[in-house]
C-alpha positions as a printed Julia matrix, in Angstrom:
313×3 Matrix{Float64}:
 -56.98   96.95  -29.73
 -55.98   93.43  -28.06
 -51.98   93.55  -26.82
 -50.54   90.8   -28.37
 -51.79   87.9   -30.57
 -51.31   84.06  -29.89
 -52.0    81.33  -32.54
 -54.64   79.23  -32.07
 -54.01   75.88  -30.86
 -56.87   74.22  -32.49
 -57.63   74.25  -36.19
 -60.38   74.12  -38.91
 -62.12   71.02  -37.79
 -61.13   71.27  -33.95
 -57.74   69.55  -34.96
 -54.83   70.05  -32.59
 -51.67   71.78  -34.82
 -48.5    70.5   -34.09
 -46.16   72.8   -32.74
 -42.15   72.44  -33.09
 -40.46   72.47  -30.2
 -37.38   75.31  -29.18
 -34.48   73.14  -30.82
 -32.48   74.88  -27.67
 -32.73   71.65  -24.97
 -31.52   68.58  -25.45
 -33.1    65.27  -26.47
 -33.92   62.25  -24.4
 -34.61   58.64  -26.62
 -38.34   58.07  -25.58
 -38.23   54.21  -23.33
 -41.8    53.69  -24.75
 -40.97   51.74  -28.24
 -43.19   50.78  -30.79
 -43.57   47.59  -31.63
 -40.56   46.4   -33.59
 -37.22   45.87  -33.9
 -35.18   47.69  -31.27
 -34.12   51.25  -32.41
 -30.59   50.9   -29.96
 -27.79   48.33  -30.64
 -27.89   45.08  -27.86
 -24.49   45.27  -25.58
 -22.42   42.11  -26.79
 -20.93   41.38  -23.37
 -24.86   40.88  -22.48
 -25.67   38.77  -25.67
 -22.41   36.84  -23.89
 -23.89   36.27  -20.94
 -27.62   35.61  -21.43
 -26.31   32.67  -23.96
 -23.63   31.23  -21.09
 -27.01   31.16  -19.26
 -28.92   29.18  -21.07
 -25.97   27.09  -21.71
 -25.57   26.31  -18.01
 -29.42   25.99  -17.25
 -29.37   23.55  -20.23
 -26.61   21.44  -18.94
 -27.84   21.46  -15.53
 -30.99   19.83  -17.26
 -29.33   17.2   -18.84
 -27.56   16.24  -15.49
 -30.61   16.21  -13.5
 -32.26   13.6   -16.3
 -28.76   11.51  -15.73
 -29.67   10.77  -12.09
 -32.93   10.39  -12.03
 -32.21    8.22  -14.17
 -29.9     6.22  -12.48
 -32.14    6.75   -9.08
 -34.3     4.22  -10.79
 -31.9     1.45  -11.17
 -30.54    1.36   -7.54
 -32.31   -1.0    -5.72
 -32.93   -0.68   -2.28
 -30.68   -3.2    -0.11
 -33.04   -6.07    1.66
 -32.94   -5.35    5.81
 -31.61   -8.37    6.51
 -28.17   -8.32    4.07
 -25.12   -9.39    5.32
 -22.96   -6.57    5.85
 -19.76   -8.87    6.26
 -19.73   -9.83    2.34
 -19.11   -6.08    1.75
 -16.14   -6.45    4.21
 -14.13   -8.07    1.66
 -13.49   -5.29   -0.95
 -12.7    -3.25    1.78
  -9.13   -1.53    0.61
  -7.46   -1.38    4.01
  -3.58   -1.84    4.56
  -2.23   -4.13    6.72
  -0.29   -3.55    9.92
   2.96   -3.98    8.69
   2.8    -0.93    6.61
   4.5     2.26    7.12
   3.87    4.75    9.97
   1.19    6.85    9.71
   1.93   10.8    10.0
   1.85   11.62   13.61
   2.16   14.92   13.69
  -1.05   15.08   11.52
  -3.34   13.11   13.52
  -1.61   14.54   16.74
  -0.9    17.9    16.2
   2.66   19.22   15.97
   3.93   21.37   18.48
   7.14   22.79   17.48
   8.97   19.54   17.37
   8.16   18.61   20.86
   7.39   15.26   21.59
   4.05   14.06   22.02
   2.83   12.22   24.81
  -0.26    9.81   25.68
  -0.88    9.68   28.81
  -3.44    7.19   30.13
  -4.47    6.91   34.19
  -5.62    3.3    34.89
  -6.81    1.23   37.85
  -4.55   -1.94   39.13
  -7.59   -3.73   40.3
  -8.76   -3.6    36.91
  -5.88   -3.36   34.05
  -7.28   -2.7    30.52
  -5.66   -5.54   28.75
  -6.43   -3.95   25.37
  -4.0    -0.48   26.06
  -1.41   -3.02   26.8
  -1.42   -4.67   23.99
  -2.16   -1.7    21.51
   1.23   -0.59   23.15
   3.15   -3.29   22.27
   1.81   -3.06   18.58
   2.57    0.78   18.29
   6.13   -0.1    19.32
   6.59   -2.31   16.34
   5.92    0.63   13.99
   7.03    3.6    15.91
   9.49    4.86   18.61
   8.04    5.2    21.52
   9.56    6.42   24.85
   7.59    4.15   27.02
   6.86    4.77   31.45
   4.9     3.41   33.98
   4.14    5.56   37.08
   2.02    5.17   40.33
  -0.35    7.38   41.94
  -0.43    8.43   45.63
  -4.02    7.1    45.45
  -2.84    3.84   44.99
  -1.01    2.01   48.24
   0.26   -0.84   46.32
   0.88   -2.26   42.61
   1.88   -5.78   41.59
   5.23   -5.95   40.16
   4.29   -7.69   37.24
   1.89   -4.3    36.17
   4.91   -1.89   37.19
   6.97   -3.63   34.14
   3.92   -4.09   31.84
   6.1    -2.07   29.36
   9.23   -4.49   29.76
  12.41   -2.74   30.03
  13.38   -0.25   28.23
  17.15   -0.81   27.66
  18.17    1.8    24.75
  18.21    5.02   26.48
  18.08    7.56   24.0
  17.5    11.26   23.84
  13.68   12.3    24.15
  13.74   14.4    20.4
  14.49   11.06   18.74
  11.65    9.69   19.49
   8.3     9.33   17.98
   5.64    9.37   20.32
   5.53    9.42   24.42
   3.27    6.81   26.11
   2.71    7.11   29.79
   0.92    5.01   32.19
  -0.29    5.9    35.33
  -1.72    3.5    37.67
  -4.18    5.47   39.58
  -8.03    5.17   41.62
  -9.91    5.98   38.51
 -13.1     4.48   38.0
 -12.4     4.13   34.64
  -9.2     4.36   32.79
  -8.63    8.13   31.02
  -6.3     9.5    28.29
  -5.24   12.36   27.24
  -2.41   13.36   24.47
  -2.3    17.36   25.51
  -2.51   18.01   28.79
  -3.45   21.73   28.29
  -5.88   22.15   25.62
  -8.4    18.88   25.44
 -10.65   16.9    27.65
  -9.98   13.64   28.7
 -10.49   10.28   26.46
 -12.5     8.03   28.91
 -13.02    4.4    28.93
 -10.84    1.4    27.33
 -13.26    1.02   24.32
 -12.96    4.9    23.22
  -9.31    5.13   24.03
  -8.29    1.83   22.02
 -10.27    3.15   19.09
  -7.68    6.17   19.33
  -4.65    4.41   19.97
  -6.02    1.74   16.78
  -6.21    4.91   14.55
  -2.43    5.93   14.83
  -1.88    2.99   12.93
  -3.43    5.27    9.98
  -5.95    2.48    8.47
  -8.79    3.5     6.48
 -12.19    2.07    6.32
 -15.4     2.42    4.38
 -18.52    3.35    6.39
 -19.81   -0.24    7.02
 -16.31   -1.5     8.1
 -16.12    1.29   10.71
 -19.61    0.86   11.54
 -18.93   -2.87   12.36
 -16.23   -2.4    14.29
 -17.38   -0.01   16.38
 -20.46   -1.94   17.1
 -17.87   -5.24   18.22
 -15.7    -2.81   20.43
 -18.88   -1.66   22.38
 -20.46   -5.41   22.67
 -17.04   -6.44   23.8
 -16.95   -3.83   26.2
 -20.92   -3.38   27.77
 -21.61   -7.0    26.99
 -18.71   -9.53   27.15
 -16.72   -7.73   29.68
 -19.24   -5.66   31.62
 -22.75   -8.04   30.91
 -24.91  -10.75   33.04
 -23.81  -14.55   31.79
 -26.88  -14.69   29.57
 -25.38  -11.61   27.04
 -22.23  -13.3    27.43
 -23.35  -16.18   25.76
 -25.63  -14.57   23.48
 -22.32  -12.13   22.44
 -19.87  -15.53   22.13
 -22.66  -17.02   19.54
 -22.28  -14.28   17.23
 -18.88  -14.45   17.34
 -18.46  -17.99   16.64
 -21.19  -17.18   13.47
 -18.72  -13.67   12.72
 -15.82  -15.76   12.76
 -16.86  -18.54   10.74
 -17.04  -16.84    7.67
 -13.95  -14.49    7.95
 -10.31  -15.06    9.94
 -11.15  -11.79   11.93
 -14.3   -10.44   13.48
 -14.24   -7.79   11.28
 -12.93   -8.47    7.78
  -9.22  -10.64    7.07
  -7.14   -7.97    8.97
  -6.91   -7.66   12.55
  -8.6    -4.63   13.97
  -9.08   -2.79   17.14
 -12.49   -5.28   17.65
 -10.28   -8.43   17.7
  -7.78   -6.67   20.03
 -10.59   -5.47   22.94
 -12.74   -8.88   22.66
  -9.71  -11.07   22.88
  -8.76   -8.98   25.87
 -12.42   -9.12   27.34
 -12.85  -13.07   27.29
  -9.27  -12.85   28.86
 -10.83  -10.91   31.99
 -13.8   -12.3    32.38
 -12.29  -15.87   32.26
 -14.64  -16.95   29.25
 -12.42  -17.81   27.02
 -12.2   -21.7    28.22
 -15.98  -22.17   27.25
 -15.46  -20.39   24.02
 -17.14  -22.34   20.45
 -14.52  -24.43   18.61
 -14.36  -20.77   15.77
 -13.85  -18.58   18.49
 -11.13  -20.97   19.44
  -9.94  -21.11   17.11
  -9.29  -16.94   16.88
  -8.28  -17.06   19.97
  -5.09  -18.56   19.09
  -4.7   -16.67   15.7
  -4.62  -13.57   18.42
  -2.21  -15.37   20.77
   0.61  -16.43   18.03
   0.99  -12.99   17.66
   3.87  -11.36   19.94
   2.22   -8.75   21.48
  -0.61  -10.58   22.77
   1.71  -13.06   24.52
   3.16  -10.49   26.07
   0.21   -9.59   28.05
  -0.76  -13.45   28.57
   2.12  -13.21   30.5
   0.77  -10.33   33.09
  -2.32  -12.62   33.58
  -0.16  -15.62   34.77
């Protein structure tokens, strides 16, 4: 007699019975679906988001068509265009304008005054600080010395008062900006505006281009570009170059300056400032063309260039 009986599994036919399940456990939704729509309800905040998608994919499109298509109606600019035609829509103020923040460019350092100082040779006085000097004093207040170092024996008198004299003596808060000189055996003249925390600023090219910028003019890319390039040929070619560059450098000049009151644009810039001064030391400026001339005196109506025509007599 068997113990126990179990039904079969298999029916007439071989066919498999289904069997219920114990209703006891719990049910789990099965995650293979037929073919359909979906059984479960689609989270708006994901209907939300998907849709933002495709917006933004969509738009992104539509800008990507907009310059591609306007890639294809810049024309590339010949090799041989003349930059200086571009000069003159240049939007940069004048000198005359207002100061430029200070303690922005320069740092401020809990309302202590800040000071350039700048070591120099005698034997070789870069005409160009001097002037920048005098054209910082017409828009700032500047507390203004001259100093010598024990490596130099002996200065003329006419570089110890390069400044002029300073006859309002006033207290050191109420002014603007400090500007030291030092005459001292450098090879080359150095600057530095904080003693502690930066390297120095070497040569007269790179330290006019800083002293030029405290004036707070802004140029476009070809504007700098240009006068950067006149400030270097002034100052490795004019000034520091055989006869031959020389002559090659005063030709383009004359050309520059034929076409615009400056060498770079119808404002003075740092270029005119450090080429004037160059001719001035090298003693080129007699043989100058009739244009460059003609500059020449532009530069020298204006008061603080006379003021260092003056050290040269």
């Amino acid at each position: 007699m068997p113990m126990y009986k179990v039904r079969p599994f298999h029916g007439p036919g071989a066919a498999v019975r289904a069997e219920q399940l114990p209703g006891c456990m719990y049910r789990v939704p099965s995650l293979h679906r037929a073919a359909g729509p979906p059984q479960e309800e689609v989270d708006p905040s994901l209907q939300a988001l998907e849709s933002r998608q495709e917006e933004i994919l969509k738009r992104l499109y539509e800008l990507k068509s907009a310059v591609d298509g306007l890639s294809k109606m810049i024309q590339t600019p010949d090799a041989d265009l003349d930059v200086t035609n571009i000069i003159q829509s240049d939007d940069c103020s004048p000198l005359t304008t207002n100061g430029a923040d200070l303690d922005l460019m320069l740092g401020k350092d809990y309302g202590a005054l800040k000071d350039v100082v700048i070591n120099a040779n005698p034997s070789l006085p870069p005409l160009s600080l001097l002037v920048l000097h005098s054209l910082l004093c017409e828009r700032y207040k500047i507390l203004s010395a001259v100093h010598t170092h024990s490596s130099v024996k002996s200065v003329p008198e006419n570089l110890l008062k390069c400044f002029g004299e300073q006859t309002k003596k006033q207290p050191r808060h109420e002014y603007q900006l400090g500007f030291t000189l030092i005459w001292k055996d450098v090879p080359k003249p150095q600057m530095k505006f904080s003693i502690q925390t930066m390297c120095p600023i070497e040569g007269e090219g790179n330290i006019a281009r800083f002293l030029f910028s405290l004036f707070g003019q802004k140029y476009n890319a070809v504007t700098s570009t240009l006068i950067d390039s006149w400030v270097d040929t002034a100052i490795f070619q004019l000034k520091e170059g055989s006869s031959k560059e020389r002559g090659a450098v005063l030709r383009s000049m004359n050309a520059a300056l034929g076409k615009t009151a400056w060498l770079v644009g119808n404002e003075l810039s740092v270029a005119d400032v450090v080429a004037w001064c160059a001719l001035q030391q090298t003693g080129s400026a007699n043989a100058a063309p009739a244009n460059v001339q003609k500059w020449m005196k532009s530069c020298e109506n204006l008061a603080p260039f006379s003021s260092v025509m003056k050290l040269l007599k």
